[in-house]
C-alpha positions in Angstrom: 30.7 83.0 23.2 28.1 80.6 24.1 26.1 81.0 21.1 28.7 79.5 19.7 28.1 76.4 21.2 24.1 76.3 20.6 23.2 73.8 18.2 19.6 73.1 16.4 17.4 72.3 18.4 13.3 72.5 16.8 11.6 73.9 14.3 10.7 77.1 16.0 14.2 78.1 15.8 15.3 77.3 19.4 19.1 77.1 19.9 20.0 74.4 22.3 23.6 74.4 24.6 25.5 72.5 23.3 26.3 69.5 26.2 27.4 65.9 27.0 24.8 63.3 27.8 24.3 61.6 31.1 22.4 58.9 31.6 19.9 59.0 34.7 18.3 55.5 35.1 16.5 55.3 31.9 16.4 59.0 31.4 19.2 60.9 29.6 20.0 64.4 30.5 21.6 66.8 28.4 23.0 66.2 24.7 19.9 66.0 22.2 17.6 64.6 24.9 14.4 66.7 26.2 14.1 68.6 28.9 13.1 66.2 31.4 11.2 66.8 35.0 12.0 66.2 38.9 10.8 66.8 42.0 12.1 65.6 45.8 9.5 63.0 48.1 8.5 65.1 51.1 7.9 62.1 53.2 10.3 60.6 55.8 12.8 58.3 53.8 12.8 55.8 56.0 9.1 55.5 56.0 9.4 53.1 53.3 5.4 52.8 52.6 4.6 56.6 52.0 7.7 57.1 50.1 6.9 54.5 47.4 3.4 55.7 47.4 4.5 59.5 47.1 7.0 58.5 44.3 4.2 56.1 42.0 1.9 59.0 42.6 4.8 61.6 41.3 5.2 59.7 38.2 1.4 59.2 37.8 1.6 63.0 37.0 4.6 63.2 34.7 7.8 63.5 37.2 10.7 61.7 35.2 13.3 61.6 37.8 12.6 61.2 41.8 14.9 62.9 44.4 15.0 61.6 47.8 16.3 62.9 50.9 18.7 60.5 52.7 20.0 62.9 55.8 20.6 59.8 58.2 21.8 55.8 57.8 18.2 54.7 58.3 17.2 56.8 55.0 20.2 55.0 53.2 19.0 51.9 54.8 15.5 52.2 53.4 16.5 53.0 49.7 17.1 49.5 48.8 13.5 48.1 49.4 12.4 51.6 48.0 14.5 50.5 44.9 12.9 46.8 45.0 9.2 48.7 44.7 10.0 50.7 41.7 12.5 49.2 40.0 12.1 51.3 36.7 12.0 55.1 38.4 15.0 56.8 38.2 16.0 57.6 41.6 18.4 60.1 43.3 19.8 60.1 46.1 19.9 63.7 47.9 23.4 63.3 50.5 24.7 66.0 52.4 28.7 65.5 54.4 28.2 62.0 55.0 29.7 60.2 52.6 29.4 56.8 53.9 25.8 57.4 52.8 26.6 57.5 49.7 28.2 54.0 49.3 25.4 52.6 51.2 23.3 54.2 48.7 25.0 53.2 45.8 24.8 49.9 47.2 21.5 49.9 47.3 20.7 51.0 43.4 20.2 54.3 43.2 20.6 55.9 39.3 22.2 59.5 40.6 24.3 61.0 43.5 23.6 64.3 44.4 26.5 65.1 46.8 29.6 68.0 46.4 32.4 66.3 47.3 34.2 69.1 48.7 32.1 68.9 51.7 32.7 64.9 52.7 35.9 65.1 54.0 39.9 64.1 52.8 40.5 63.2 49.2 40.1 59.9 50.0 36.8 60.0 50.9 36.4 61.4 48.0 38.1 58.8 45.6 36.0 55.9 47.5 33.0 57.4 46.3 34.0 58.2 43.1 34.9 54.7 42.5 31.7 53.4 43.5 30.0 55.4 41.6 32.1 54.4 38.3 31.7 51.0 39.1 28.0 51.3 38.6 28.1 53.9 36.0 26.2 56.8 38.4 26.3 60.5 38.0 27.2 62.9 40.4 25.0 66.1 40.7 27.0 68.8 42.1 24.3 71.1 43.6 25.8 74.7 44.9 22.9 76.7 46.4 22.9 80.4 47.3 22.5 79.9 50.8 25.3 77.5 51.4 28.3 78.8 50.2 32.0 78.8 51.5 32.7 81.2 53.9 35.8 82.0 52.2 33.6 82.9 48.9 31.8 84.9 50.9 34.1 87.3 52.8 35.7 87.3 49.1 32.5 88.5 47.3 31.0 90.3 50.7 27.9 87.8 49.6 26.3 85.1 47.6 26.8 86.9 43.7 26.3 84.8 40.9 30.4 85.0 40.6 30.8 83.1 44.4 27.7 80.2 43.4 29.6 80.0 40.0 33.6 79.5 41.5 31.9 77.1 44.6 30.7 74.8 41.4 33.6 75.0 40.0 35.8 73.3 43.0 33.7 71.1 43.3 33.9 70.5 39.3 37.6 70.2 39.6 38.1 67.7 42.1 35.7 65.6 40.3 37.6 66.3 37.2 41.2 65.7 39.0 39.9 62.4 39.7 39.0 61.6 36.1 35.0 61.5 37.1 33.1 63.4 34.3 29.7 62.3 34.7 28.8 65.2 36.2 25.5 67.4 36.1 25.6 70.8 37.6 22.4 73.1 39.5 23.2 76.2 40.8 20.5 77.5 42.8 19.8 80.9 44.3 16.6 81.9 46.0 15.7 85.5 43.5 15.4 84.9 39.8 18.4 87.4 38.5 21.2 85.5 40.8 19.8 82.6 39.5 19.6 82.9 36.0 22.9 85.1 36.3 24.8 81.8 37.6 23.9 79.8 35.1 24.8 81.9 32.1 28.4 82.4 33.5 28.9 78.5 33.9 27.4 78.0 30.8 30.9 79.7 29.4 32.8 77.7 31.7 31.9 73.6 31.0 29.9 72.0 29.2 27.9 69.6 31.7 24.4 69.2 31.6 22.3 71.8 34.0 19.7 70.8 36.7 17.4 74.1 36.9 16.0 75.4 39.5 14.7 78.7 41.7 15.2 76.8 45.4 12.9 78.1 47.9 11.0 79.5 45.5 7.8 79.6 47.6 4.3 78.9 47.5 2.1 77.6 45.0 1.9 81.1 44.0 4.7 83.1 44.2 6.8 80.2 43.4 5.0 79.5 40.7 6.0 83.0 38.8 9.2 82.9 40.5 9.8 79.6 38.6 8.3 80.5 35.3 10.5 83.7 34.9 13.8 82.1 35.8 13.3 78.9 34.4 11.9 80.6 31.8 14.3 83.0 30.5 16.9 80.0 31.2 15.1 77.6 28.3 14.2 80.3 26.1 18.3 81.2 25.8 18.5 76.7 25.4 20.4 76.5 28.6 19.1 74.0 30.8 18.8 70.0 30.8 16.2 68.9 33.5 14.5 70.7 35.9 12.6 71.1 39.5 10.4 73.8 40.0 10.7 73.9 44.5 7.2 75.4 45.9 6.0 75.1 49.3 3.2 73.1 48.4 2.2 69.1 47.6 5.3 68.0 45.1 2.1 66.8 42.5 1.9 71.0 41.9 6.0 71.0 41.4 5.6 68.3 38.4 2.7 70.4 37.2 3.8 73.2 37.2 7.3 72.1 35.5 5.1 70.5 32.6 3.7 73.8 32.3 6.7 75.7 31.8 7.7 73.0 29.2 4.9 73.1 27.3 4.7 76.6 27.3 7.9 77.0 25.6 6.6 74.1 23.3 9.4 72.4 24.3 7.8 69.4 25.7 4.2 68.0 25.2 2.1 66.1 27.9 -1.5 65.8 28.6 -4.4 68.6 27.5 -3.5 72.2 26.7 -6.4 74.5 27.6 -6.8 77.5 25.7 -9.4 79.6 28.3 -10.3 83.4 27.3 -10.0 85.3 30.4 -13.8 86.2 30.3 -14.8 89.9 30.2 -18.6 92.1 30.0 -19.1 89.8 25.9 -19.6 86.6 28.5 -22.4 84.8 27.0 -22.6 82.3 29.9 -22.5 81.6 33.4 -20.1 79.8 35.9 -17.7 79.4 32.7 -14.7 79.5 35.4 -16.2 76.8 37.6 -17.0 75.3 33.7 -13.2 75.4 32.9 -12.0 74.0 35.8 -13.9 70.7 35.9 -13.2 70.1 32.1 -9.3 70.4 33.3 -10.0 67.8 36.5 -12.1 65.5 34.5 -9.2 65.1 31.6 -6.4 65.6 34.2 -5.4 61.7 33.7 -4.7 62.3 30.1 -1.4 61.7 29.3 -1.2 62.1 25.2 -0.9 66.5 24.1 -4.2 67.4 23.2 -4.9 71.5 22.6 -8.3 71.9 24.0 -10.3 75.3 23.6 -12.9 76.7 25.7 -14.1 80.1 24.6 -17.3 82.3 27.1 -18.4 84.2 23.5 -18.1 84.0 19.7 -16.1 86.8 18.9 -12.5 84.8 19.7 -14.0 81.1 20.3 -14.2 79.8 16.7 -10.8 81.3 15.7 -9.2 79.9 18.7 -10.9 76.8 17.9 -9.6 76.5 14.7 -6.2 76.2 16.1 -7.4 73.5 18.6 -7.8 69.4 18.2 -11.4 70.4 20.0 -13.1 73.3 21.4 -16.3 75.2 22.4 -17.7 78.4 22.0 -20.5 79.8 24.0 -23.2 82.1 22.9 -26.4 82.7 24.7 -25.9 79.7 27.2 -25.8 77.5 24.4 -21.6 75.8 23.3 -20.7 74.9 20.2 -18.0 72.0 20.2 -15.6 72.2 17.6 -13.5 69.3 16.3 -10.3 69.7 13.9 -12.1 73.7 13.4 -14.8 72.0 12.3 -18.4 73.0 14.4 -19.8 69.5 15.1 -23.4 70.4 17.3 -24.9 72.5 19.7 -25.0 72.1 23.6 -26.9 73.8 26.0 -24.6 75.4 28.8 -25.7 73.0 32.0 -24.4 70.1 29.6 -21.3 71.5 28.6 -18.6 69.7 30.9 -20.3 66.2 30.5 -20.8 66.5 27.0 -17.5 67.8 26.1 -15.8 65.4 28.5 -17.3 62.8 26.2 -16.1 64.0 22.9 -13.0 64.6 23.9 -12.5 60.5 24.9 -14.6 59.6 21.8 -11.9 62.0 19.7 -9.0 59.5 21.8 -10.3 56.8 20.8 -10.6 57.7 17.4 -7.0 58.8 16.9 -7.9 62.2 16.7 -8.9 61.9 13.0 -8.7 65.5 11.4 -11.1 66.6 9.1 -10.7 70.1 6.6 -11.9 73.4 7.8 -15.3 74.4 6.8 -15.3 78.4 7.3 -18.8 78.8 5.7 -20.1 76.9 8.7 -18.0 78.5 11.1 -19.3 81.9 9.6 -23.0 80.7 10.0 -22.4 80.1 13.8 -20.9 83.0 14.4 -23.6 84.8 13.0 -26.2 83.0 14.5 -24.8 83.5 18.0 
């Protein structure tokens, strides 16, 4: 059973599959590492200018590994200045038949391979890029996707089940295996959420290489967005899965997001402010708090160290949620109260509240977050006073 396999993971109790470590760059996926997160440039590869830009800005926002398409030779070509311009990113190269791609991309530096090799030709095809990617220690990602698959797997399933994606990973698997390559990672991608999440729970019984999660075409900012969160979701909640890439139709910035999201939701990762909004209702005691909430989460978007921030529209849940929060506020007739540590520091009339909260929130930074002991007789006075 896989359960068997889990092993400790954190203190909430979360049992972790069990896997062997590869080594991405400077990023290790799999084993005891974290979860870590990817997205894919969506410029032209060979446009060597926008892709470096597009790839700095990715990891501006927290993406930890960088795929990049390289569908012709003048993509492969371009990787090795791309490599020269950020030397420290972990890069993969995204490779599709042509296997003479590959080497050139090997050649040029890249930290990870994602290419099945049943589909670049003979065995030794095969073996040549196997070699090369020994030679300079680089894994292979074997990525099946739902709407790929062998024709034979599909006249012997009638369609794309989680049992076809699963025995399509597997020959690909083997003949890496058969050739003594083990430094493998695995994604198995279907566009719905239960083929998905179905496929990666059988392999999980099957071998025990690191997983690269993902719904693919999940869809727009929106849908995608839920899409992702339910199977990625369920996926990390069970401790199966290794890194991840949450695929929207939308600017690859909102894929990183969105990823970090999922992470931290799960408290399985921690980056950058955590806002703890109410979802307003007819006890509102001020105006605009949405348009409120959403600057404070633009102004403090280049945060990179967790902070839990609160921001409460009346007093009847804001000082308990602020207790649980580095800072807060709590709003009662147009007037916030910022809390620090629990603790209600001073009074701020509504129009203020972005600039002024924006401001303790640096001034808390650069004080190393110092935390000071709950004063509930305070708390209690507030609450009655609002």
């Amino acid at each position: 059973m896989l359960r068997k396999r889990y092993n400790n993971f954190d203190r909430r109790n979360f049992m972790r599959r069990k896997t062997k470590a590869v080594k991405v760059g400077n990023i290790t996926v799999g084993g005891d590492a974290p979860v870590s997160i990817q997205s894919m440039t969506k410029t032209e590869t060979w446009d060597v200018p926008a892709t470096v830009k597009q790839i700095k800005e990715l990891v501006e926002v927290g993406c930890e590994i960088v795929r990049i398409a390289v569908p012709q030779e003048q993509d492969a070509i371009a990787l090795k200045e791309i490599r020269k311009q950020v030397p420290n990113v972990p890069l993969v190269a995204d490779i599709h038949f042509h296997y003479k791609l590959a080497l050139i991309a090997l050649e040029a530096g890249i930290d990870k391979l994602r290419i099945n090799p049943g589909n670049i030709g003979n065995i030794n095809r095969v073996r040549e890029v196997v070699r090369a990617c020994e030679a300079q220690k680089v894994p292979i990602r074997i990525g099946v996707n739902g709407g790929s698959l062998e024709k034979d797997l599909l006249q012997k399933y009638g369609t794309a089940t989680a049992e076809a994606i699963v025995e399509s990973g597997m020959r690909h698997v083997r003949i890496l295996e058969d050739l003594g390559f083990t430094d493998i990672i695995i994604s198995l991608k279907a566009s719905d959420v239960p083929r998905m999440v179905a496929a990666y729970r059988l392999m999980a019984e099957k071998v025990d290489y690191p997983f690269h999660l993902g719904v693919t075409e999940a869809g727009t900012a929106f849908g995608g967005t839920i899409k992702s969160a339910m199977g990625l979701g369920m996926l990390l909640h069970e401790g199966i899965g290794d890194t991840l890439r949450v695929s929207l139709t939308a600017d690859p910035h909102e894929e990183v997001r969105v990823g970090w999201e999922i992470l931290k939701s799960l408290e399985l990762r921690e980056r950058g402010i955590k806002v703890v909004a109410c979802p307003t209702c007819g006890r509102l005691d001020v105006d605009n708090f949405v348009e409120i909430v959403t600057e404070v989460e633009r102004r403090l978007a280049h945060i990179e160290e967790p902070l839990h921030l609160s921001i409460m529209g009346c007093a009847v849940n804001g000082p308990g949620e602020a207790h649980d929060s580095q800072l807060g506020v709590t709003f009662g007739r147009n007037v916030g109260m910022i809390f620090k540590n629990g603790v209600p520091m001073r009074k701020v009339a509504g129009v203020d509240i972005v600039e002024e909260f924006v401001k303790e929130v640096e001034l808390f930074r650069k004080e190393g977050g110092n935390i000071k002991p709950l004063d509930k007789k305070l708390i209690d006075d507030i609450v009655n006073d609002n």
